[in-house]
C-alpha positions, 0 to 999 in steps of 0.5 A: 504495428512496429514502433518503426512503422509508428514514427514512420506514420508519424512523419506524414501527419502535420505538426497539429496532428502530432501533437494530437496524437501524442497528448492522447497517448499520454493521457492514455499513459497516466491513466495506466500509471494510476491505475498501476499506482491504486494497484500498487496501493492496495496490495501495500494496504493488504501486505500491511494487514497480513503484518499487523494480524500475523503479529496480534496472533504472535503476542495474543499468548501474552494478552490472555491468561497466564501469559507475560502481561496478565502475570501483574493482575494479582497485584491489582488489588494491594496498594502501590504507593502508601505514605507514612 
C-alpha cells in the first residue's frame, strides 16, 4: 500500500480512529529508534574496544623489557634524594 492509498484510507475514519492509528505508529517508531539507538550504542562500545586494544598492542614494546618505560628500573635502587 502506497503512502497515497494510506492517507487516502485515512480520511474515511473519524478523528477518534485517527488519532488511534497515529499514536500507534508512533509508538511503533520510537520503538525502532531505540532499537536503532542500542544498536548504534554498541558498535560505539565495540569500536572504542577495538581503539583501546589496538593502541595497548601498540605501547606493550614499551612496558616489557628493555623497551622505553623499563630503561629507568636500574635506577630503582640508588638513592633520589639525599641531604647533606
Amino acid at each position: 500500500m502506497t503512502q497515497a492509498e494510506i492517507l487516502q484510507e485515512l480520511k474515511k475514519l473519524t478523528p477518534t480512529e485517527r488519532l488511534t492509528i497515529i499514536e500507534a505508529a508512533l509508538r511503533l517508531v520510537r520503538e525502532d529508534l531505540q532499537q536503532v539507538g542500542q544498536v548504534e550504542q554498541s558498535l560505539a562500545q565495540t569500536e572504542r574496544k577495538q581503539q583501546l586494544t589496538a593502541a595497548a598492542e601498540a605501547l606493550f614494546p614499551d612496558y616489557t623489557a628493555g623497551g622505553e618505560l623499563t630503561i629507568f628500573t636500574a635506577l630503582d635502587h640508588e638513592e633520589f634524594h639525599t641531604e647533606e
